[in-house]
Biopython code that builds the backbone (N, CA, C, O; Angstrom):
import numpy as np
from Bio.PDB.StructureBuilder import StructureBuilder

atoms = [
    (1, "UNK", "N", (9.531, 15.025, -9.883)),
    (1, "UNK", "CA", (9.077, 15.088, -8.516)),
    (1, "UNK", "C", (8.356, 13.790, -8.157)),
    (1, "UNK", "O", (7.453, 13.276, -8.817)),
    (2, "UNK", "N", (8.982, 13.247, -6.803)),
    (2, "UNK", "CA", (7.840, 11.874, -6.339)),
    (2, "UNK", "C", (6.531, 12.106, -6.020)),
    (2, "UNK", "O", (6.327, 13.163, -5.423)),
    (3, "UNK", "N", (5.467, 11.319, -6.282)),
    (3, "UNK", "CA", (4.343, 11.444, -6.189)),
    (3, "UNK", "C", (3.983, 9.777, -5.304)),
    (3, "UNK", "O", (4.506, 8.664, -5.258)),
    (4, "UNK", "N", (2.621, 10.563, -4.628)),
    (4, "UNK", "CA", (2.325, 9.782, -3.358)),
    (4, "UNK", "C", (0.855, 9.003, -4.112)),
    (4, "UNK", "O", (0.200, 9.566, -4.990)),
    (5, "UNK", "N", (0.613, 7.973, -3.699)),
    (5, "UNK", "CA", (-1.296, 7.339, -3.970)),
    (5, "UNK", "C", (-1.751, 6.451, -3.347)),
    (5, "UNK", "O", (-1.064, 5.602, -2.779)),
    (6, "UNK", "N", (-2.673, 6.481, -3.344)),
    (6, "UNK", "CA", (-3.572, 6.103, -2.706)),
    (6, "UNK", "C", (-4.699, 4.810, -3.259)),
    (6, "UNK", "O", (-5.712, 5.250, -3.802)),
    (7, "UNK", "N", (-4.593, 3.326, -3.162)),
    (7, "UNK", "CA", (-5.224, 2.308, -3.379)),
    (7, "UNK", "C", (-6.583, 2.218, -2.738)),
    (7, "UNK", "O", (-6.365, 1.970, -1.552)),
    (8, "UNK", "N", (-7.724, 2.290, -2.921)),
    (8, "UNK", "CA", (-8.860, 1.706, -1.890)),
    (8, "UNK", "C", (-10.349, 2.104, -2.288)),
    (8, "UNK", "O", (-10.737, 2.620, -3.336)),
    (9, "UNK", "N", (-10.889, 1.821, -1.454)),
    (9, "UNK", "CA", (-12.437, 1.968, -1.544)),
    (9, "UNK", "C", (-11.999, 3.517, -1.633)),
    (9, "UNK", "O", (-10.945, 4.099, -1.377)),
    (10, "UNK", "N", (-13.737, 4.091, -2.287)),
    (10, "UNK", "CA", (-14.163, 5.362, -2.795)),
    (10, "UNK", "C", (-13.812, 6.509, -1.737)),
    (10, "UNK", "O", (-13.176, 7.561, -1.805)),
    (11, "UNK", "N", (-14.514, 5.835, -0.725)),
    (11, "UNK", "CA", (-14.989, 6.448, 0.668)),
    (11, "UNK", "C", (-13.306, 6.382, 1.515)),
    (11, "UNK", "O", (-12.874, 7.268, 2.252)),
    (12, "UNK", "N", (-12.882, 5.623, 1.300)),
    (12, "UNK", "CA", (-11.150, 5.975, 1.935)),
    (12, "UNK", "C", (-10.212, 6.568, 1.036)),
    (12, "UNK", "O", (-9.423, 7.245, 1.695)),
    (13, "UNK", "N", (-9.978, 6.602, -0.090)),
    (13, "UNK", "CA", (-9.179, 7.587, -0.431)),
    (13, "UNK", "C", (-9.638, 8.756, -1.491)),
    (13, "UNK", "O", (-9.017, 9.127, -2.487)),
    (14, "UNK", "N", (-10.900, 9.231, -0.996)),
    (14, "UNK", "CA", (-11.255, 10.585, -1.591)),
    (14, "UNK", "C", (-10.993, 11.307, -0.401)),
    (14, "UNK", "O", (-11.201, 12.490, -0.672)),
    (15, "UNK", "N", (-10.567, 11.168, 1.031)),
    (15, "UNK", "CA", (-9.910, 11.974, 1.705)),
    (15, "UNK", "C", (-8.719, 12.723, 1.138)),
    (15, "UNK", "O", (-8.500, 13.891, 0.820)),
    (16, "UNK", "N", (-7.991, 11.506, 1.137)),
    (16, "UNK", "CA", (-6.813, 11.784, 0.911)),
    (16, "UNK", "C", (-6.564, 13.103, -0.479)),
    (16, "UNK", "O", (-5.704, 13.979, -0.580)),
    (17, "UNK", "N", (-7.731, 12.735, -1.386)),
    (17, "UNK", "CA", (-7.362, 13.498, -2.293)),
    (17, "UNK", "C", (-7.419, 14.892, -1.930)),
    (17, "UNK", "O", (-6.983, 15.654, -2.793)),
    (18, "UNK", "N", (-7.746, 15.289, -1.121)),
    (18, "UNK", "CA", (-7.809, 16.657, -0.638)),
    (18, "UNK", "C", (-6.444, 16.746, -0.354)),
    (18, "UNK", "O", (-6.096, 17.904, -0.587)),
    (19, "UNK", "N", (-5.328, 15.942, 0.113)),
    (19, "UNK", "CA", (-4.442, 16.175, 0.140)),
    (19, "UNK", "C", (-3.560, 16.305, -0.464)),
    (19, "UNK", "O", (-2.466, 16.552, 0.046)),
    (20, "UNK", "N", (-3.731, 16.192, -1.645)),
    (20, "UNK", "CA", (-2.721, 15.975, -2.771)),
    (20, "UNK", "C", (-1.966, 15.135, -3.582)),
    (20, "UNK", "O", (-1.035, 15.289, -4.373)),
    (21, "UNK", "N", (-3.020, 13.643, -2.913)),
    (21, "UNK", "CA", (-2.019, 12.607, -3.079)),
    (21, "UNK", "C", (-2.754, 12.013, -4.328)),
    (21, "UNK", "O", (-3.417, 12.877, -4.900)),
    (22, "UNK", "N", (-2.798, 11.163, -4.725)),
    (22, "UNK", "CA", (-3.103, 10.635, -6.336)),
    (22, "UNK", "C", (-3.866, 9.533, -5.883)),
    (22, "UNK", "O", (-3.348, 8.556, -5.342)),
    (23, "UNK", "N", (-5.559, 9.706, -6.165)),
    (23, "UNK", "CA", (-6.260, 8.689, -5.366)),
    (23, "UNK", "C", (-6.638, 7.420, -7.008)),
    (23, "UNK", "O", (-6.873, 7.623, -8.199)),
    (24, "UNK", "N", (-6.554, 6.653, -6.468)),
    (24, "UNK", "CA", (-7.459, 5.307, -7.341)),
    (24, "UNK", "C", (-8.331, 4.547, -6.654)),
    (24, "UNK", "O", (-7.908, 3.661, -5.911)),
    (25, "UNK", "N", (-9.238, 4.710, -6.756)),
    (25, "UNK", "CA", (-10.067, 3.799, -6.464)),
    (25, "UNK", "C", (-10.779, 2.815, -6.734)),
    (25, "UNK", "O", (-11.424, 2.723, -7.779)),
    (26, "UNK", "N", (-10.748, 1.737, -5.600)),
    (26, "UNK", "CA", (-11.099, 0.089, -6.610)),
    (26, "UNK", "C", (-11.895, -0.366, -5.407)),
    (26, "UNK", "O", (-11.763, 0.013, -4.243)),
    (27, "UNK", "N", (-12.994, -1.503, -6.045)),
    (27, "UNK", "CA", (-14.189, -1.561, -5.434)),
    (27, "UNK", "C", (-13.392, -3.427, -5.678)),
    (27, "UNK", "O", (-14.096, -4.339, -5.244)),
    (28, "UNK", "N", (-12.157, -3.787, -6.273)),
    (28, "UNK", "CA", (-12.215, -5.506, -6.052)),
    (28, "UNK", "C", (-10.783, -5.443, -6.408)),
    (28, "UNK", "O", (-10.260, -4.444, -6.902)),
    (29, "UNK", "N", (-10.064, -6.735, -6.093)),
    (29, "UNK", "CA", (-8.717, -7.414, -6.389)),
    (29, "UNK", "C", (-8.505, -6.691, -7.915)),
    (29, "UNK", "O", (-7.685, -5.788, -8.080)),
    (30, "UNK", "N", (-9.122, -7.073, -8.698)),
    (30, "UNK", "CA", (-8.402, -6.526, -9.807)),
    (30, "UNK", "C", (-8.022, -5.124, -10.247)),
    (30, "UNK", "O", (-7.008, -4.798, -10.864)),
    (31, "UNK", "N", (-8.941, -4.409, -9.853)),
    (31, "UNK", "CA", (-9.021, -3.012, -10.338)),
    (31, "UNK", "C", (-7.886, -2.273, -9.334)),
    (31, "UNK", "O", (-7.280, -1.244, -9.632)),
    (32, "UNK", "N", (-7.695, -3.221, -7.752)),
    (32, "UNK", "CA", (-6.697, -2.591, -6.976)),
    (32, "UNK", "C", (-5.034, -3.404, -7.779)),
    (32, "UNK", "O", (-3.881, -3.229, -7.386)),
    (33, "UNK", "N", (-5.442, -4.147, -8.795)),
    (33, "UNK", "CA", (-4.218, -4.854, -9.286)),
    (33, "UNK", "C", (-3.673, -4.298, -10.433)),
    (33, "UNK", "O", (-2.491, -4.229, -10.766)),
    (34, "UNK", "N", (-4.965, -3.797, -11.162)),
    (34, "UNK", "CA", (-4.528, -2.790, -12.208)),
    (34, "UNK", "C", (-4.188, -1.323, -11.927)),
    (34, "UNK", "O", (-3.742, -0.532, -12.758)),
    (35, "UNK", "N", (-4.421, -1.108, -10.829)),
    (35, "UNK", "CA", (-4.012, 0.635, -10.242)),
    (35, "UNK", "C", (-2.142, 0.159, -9.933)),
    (35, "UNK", "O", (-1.161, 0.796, -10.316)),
    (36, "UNK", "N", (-2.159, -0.996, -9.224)),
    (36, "UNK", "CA", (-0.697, -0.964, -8.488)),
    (36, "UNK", "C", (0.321, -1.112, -9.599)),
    (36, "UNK", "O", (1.539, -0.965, -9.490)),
    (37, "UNK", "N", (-0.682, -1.567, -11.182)),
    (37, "UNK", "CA", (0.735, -2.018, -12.293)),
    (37, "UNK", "C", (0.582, -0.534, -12.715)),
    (37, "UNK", "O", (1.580, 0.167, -12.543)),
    (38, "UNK", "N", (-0.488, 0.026, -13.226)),
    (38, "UNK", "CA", (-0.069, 1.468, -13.533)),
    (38, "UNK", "C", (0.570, 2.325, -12.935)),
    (38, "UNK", "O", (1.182, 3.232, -13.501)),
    (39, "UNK", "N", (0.517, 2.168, -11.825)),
    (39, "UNK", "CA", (1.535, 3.312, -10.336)),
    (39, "UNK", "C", (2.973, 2.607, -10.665)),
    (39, "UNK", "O", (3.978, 3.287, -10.871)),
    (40, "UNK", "N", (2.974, 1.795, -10.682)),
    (40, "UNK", "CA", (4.629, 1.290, -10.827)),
    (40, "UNK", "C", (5.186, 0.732, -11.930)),
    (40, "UNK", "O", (6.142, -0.038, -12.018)),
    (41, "UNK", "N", (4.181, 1.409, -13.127)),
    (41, "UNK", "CA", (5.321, 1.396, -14.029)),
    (41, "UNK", "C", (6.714, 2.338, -14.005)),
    (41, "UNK", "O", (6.889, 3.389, -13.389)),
    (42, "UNK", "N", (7.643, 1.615, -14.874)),
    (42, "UNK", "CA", (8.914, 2.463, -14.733)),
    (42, "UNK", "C", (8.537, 3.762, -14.932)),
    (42, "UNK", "O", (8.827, 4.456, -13.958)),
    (43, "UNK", "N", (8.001, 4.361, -15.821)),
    (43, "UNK", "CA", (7.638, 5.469, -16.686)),
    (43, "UNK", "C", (7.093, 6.813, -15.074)),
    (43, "UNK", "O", (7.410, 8.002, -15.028)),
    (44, "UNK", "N", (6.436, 6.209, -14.242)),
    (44, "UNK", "CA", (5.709, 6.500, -13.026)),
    (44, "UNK", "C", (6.962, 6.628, -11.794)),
    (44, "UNK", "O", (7.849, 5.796, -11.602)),
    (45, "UNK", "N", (6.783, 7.699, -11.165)),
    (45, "UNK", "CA", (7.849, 8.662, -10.074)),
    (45, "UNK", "C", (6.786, 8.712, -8.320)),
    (45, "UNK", "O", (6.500, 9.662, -7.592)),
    (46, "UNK", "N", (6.495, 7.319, -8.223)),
    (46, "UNK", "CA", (5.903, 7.356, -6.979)),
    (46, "UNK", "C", (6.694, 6.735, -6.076)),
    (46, "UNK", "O", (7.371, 5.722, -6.253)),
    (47, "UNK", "N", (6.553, 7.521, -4.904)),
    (47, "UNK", "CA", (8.050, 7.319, -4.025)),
    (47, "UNK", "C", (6.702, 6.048, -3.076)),
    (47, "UNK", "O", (7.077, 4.881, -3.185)),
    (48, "UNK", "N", (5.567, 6.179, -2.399)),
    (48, "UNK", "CA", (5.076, 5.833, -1.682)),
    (48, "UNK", "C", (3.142, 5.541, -2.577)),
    (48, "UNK", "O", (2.606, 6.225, -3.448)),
    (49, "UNK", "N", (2.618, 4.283, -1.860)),
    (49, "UNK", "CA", (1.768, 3.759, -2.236)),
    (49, "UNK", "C", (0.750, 3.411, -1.613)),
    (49, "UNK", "O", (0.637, 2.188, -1.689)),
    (50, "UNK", "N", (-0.297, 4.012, -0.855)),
    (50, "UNK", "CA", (-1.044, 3.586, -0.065)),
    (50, "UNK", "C", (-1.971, 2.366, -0.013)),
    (50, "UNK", "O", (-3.092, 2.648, -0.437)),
    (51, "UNK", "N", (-1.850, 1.251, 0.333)),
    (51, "UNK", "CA", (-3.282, 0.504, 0.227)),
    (51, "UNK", "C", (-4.289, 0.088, 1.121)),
    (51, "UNK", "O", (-3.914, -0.178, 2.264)),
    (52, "UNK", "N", (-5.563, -0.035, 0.834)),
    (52, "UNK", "CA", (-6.552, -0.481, 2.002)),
    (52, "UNK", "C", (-5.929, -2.092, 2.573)),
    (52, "UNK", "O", (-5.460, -3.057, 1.970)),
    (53, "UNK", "N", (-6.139, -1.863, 3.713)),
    (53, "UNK", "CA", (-6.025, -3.624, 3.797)),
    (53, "UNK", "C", (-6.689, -4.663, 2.922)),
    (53, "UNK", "O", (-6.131, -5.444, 2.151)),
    (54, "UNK", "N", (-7.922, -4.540, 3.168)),
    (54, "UNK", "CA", (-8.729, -5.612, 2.634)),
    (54, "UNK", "C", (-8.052, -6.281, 1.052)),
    (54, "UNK", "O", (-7.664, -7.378, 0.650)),
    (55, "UNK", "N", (-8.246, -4.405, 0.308)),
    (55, "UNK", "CA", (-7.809, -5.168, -0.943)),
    (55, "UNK", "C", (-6.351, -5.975, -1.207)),
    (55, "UNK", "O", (-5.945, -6.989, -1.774)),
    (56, "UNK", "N", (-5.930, -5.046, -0.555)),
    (56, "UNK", "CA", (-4.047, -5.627, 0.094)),
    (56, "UNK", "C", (-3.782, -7.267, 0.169)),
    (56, "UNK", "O", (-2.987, -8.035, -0.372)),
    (57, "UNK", "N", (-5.004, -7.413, 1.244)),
    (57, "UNK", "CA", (-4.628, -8.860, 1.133)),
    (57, "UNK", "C", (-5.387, -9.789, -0.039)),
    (57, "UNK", "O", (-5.110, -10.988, -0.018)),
    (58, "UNK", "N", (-6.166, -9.396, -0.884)),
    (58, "UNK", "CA", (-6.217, -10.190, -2.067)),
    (58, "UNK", "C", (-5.152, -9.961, -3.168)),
    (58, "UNK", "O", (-4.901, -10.799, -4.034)),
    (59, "UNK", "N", (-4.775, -9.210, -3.101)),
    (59, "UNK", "CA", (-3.190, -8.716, -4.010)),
    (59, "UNK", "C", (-1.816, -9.079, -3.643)),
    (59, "UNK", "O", (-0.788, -8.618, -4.139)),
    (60, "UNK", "N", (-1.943, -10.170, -2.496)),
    (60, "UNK", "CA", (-0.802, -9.514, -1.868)),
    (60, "UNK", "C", (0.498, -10.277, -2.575)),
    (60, "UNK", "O", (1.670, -9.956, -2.376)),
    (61, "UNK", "N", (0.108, -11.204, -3.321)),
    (61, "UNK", "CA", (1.292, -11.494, -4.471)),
    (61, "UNK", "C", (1.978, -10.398, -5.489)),
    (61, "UNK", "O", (3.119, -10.305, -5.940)),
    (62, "UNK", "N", (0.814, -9.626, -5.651)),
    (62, "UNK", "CA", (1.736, -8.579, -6.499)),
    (62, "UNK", "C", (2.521, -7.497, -5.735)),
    (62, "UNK", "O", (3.464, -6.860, -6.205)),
    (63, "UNK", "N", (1.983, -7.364, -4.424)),
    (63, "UNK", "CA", (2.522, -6.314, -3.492)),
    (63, "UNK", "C", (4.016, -6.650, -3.205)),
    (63, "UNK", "O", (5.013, -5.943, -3.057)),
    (64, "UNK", "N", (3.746, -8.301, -3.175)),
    (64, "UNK", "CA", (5.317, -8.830, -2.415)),
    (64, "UNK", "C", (6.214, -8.678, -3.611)),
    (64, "UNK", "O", (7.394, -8.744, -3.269)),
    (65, "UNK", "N", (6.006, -8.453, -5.196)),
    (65, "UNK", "CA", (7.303, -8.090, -5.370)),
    (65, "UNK", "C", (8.164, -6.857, -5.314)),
    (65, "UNK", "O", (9.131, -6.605, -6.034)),
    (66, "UNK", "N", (7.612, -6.068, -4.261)),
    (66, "UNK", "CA", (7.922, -4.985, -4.116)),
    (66, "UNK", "C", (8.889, -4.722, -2.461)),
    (66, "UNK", "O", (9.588, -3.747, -2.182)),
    (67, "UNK", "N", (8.647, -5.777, -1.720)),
    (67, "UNK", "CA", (8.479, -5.795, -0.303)),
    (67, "UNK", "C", (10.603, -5.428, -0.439)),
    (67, "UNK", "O", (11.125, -4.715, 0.417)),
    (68, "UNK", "N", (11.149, -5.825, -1.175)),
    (68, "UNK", "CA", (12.636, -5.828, -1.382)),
    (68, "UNK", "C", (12.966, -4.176, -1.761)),
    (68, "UNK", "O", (13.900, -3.599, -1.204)),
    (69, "UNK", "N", (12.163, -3.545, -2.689)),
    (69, "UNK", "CA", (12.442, -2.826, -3.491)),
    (69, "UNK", "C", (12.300, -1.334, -2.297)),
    (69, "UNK", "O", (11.343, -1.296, -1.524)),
    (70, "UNK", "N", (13.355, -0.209, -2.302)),
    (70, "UNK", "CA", (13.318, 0.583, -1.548)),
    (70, "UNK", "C", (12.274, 1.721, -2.474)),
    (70, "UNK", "O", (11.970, 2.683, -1.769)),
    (71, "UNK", "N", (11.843, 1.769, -3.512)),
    (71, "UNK", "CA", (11.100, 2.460, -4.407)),
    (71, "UNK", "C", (9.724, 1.614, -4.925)),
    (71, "UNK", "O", (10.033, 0.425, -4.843)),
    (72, "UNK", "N", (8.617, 1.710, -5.323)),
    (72, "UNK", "CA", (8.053, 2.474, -4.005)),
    (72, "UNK", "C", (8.129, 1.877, -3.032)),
    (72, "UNK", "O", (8.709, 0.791, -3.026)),
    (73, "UNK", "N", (7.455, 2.505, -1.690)),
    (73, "UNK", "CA", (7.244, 1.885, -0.502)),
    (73, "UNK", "C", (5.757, 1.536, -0.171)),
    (73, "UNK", "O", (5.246, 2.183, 0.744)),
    (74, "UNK", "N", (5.154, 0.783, -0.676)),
    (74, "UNK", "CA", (3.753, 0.285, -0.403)),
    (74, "UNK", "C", (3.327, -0.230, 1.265)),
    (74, "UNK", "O", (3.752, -1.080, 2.048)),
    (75, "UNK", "N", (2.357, 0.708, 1.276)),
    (75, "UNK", "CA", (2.174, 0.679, 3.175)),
    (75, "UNK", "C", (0.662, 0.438, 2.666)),
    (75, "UNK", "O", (-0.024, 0.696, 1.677)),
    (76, "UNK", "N", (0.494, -0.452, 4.394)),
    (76, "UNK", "CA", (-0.890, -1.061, 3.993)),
    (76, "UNK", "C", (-1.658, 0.176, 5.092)),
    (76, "UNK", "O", (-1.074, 0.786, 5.988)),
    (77, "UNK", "N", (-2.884, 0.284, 4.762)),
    (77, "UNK", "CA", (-3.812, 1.428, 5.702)),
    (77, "UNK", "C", (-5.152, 0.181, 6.140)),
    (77, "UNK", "O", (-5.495, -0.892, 5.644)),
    (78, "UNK", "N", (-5.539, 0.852, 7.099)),
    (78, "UNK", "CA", (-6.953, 0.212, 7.399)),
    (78, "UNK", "C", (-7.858, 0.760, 6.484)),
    (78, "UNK", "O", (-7.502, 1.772, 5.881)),
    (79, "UNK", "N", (-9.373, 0.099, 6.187)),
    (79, "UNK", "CA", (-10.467, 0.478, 5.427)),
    (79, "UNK", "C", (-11.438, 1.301, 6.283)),
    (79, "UNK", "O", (-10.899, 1.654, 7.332)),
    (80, "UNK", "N", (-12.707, 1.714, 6.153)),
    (80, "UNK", "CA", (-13.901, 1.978, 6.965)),
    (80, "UNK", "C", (-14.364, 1.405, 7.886)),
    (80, "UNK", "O", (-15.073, 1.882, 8.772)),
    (81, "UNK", "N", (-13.847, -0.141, 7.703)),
    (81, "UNK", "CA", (-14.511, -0.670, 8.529)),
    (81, "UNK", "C", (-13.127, -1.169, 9.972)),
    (81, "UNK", "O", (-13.142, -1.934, 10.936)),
    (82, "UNK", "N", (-12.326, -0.428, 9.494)),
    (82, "UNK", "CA", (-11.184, -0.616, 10.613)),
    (82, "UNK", "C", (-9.531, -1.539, 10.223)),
    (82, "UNK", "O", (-8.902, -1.659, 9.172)),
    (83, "UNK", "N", (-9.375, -1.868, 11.125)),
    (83, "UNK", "CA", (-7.645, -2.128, 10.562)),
    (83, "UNK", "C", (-8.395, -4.075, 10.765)),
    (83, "UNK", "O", (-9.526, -4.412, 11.116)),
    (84, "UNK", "N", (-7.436, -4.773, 10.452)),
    (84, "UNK", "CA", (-7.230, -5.615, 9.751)),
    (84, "UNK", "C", (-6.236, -6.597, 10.146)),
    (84, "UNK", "O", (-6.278, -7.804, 9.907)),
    (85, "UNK", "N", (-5.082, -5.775, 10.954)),
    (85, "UNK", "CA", (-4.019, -6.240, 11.370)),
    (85, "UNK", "C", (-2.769, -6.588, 10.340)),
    (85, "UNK", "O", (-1.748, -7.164, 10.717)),
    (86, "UNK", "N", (-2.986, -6.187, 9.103)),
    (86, "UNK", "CA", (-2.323, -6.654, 8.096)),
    (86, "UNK", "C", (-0.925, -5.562, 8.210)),
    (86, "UNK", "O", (0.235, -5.926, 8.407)),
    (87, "UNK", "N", (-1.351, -4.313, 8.049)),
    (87, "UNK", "CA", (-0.160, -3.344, 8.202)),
    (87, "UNK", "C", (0.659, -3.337, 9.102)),
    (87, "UNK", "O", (1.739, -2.757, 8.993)),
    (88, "UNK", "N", (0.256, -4.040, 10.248)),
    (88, "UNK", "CA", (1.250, -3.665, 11.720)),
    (88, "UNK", "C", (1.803, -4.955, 11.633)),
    (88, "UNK", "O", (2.873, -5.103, 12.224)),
    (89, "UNK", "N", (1.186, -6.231, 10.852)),
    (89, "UNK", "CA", (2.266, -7.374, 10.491)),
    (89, "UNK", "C", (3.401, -7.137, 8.943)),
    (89, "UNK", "O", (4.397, -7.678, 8.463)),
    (90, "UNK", "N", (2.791, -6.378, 8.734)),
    (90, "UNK", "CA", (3.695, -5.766, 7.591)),
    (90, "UNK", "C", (4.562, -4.785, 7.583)),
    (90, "UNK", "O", (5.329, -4.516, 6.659)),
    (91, "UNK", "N", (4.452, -4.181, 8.701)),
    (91, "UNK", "CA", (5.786, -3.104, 9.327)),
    (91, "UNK", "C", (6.572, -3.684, 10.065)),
    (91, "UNK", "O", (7.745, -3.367, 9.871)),
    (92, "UNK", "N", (6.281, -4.879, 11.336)),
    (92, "UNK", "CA", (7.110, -5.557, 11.530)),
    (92, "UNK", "C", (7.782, -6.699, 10.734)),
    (92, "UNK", "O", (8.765, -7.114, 11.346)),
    (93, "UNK", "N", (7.600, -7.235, 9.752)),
    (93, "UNK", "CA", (8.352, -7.861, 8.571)),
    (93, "UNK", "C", (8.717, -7.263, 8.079)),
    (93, "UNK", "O", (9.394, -7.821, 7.216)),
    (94, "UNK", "N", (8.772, -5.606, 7.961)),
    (94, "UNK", "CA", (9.783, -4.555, 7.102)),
    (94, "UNK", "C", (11.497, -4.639, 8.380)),
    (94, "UNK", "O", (12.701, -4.868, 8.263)),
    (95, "UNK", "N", (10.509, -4.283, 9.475)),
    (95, "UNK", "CA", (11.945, -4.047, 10.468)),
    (95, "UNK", "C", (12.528, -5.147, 10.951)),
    (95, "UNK", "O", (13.667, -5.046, 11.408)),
    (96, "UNK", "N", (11.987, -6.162, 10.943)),
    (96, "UNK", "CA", (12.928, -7.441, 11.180)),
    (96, "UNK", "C", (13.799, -7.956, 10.385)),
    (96, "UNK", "O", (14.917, -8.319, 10.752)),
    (97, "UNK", "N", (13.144, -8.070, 8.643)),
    (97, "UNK", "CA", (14.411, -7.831, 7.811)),
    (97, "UNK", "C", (15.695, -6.405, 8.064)),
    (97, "UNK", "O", (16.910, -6.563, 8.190)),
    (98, "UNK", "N", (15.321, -5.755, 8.071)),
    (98, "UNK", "CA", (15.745, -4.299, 7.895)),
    (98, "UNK", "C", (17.102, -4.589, 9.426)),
    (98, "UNK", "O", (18.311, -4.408, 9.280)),
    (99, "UNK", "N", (16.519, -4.990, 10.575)),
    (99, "UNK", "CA", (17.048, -5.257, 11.850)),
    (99, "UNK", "C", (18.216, -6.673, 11.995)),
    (99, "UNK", "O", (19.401, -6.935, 12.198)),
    (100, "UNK", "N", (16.963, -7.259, 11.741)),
    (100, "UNK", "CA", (17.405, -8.821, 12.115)),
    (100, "UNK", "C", (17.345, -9.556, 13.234)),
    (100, "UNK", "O", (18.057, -10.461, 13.670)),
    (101, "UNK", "N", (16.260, -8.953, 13.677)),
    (101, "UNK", "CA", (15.147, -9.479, 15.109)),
    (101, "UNK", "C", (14.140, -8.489, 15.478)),
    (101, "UNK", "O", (14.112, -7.323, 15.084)),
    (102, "UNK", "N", (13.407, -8.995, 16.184)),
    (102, "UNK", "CA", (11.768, -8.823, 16.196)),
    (102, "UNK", "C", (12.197, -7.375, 17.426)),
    (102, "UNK", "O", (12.362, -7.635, 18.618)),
    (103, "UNK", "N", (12.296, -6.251, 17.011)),
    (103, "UNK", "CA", (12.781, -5.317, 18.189)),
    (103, "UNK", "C", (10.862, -4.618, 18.184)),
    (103, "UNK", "O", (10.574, -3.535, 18.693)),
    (104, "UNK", "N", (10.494, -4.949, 17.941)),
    (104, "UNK", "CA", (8.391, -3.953, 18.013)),
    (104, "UNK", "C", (7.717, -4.736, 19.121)),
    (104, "UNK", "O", (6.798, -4.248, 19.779)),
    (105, "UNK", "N", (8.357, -6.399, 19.389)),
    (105, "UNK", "CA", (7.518, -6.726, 20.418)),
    (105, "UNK", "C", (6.134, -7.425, 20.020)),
    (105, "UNK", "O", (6.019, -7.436, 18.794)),
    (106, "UNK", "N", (5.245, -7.907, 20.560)),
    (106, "UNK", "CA", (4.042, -8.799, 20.035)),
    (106, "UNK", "C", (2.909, -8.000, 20.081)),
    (106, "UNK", "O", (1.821, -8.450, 19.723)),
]
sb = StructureBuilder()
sb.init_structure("model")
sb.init_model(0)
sb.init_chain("A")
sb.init_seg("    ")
for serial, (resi, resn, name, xyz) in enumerate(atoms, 1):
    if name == "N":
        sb.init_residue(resn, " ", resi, " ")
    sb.init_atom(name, np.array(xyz, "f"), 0.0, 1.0, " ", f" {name:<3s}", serial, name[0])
structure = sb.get_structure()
């Protein structure tokens, strides 16, 4: 069965865990770098990957070798302190490849 998780500060994905989803939580770049190699090892059945922005964008070399891969699907979330702008530039670089022009608009 695929399993869903959750990257981020304490305070953003202990929500989620109420939901069922598989929380890790990391307080810096690395610890959100060592959650994303353990979630995606082969051995690991996670269809989808949540991350905070913030940490997102100090990782975001390891994120991008994934940006090709239809398994998982790593989506960026806003933190506590709000969005970031990182995810809504990162959904439109999903659909413009995916498309092959900018159809979301500025």
């Amino acid at each position: 069965m695929l399993k869903i998780a959750v990257i981020g500060a304490r305070e953003t994905v202990m929500g989620f865990k109420a939901l069922g989803l598989v929380t890790c939580p990391a307080t810096n770049a690395q610890e959100a770098r060592d959650a994303l190699r353990r979630l995606t090892r082969e051995s690991e059945d996670y269809a989808i990957i949540y991350i905070e922005e913030g940490l997102a964008q100090r990782i975001e070399a390891e994120i991008d070798k994934f940006k090709d891969s239809p398994s998982p699907a790593i989506i960026l979330i806003p933190g506590r302190e709000g969005s970031i702008g990182l995810g809504q530039s990162a959904l439109k670089a999903a659909v413009e490849r995916a498309v092959g022009t900018n159809i979301l608009g500025d």
